[in-house]
Rosetta silent file (secondary structure, phi, psi, omega in degrees, C-alpha in Angstrom):
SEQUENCE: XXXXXXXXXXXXXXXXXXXXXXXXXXXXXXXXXXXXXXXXXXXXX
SCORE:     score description
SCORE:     0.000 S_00000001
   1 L     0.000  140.159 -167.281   31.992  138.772    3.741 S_00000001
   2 L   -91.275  127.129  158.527   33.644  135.033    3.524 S_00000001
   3 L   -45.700  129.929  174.422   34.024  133.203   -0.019 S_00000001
   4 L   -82.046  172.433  176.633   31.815  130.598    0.097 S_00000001
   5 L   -37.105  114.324 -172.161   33.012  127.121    0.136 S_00000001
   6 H   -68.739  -41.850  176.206   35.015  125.899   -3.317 S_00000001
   7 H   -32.851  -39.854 -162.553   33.208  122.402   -2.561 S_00000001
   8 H  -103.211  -48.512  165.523   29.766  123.892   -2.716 S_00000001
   9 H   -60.783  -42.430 -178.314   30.387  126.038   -5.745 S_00000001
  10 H   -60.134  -17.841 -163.011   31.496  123.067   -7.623 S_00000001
  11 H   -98.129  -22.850  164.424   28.677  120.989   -6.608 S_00000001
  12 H   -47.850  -52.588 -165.024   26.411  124.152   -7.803 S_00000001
  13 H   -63.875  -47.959 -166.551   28.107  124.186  -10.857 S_00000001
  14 H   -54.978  -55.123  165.860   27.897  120.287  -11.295 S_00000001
  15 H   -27.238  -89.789 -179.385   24.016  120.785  -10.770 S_00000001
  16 H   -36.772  -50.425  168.616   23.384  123.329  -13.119 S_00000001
  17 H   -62.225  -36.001  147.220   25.188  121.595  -15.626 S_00000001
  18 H   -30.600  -95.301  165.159   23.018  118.327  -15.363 S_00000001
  19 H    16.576  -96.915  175.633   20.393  120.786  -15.755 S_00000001
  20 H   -81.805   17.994  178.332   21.554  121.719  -18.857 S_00000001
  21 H   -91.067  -30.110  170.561   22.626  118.999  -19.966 S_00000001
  22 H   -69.752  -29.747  171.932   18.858  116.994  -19.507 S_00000001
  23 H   -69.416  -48.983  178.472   17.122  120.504  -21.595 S_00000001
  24 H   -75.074  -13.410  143.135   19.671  119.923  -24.411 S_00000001
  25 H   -68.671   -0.709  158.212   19.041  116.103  -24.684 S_00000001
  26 H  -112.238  -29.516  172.629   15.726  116.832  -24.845 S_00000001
  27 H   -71.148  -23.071  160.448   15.408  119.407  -27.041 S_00000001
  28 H   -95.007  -19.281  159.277   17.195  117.264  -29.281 S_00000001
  29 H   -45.309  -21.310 -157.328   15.393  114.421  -28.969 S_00000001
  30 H  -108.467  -49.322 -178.605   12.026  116.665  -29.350 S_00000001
  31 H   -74.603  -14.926 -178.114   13.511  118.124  -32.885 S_00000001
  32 H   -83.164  -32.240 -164.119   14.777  114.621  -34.089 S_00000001
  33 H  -104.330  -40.837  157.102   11.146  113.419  -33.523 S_00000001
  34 H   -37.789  -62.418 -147.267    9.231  116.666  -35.387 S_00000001
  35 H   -70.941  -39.058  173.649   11.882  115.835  -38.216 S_00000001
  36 H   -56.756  -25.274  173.135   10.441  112.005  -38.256 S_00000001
  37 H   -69.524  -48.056 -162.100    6.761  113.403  -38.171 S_00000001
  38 H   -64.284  -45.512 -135.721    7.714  115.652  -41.001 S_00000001
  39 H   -77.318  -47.515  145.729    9.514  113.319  -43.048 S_00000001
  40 H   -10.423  -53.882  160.530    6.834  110.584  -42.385 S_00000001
  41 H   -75.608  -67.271 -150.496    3.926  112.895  -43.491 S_00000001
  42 H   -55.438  -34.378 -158.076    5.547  114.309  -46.427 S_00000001
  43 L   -83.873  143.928 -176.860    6.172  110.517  -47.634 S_00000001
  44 L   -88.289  132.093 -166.320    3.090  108.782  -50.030 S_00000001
  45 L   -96.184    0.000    0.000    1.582  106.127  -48.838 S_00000001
């Protein structure tokens, strides 16, 4: 069995990380906007 192709793992790699890089921008973005709801509520109007 042949190694695959360094080109093609890197471009895998490059992928995935995009990936995770668009779930962790969004998960912070999704807890920075709960904490504005909270803080929002919690405040007297």
């Amino acid at each position: 069995m042949s190694l695959p192709d360094p080109d093609l793992i890197r471009s895998r790699q490059r992928g995935r990380a995009r990936v995770m890089a668009l779930l962790l921008g969004a998960f912070v973005i999704l807890v920075f906007a709960i904490s504005i709801a909270k803080i929002r509520a919690g405040m007297p109007h």
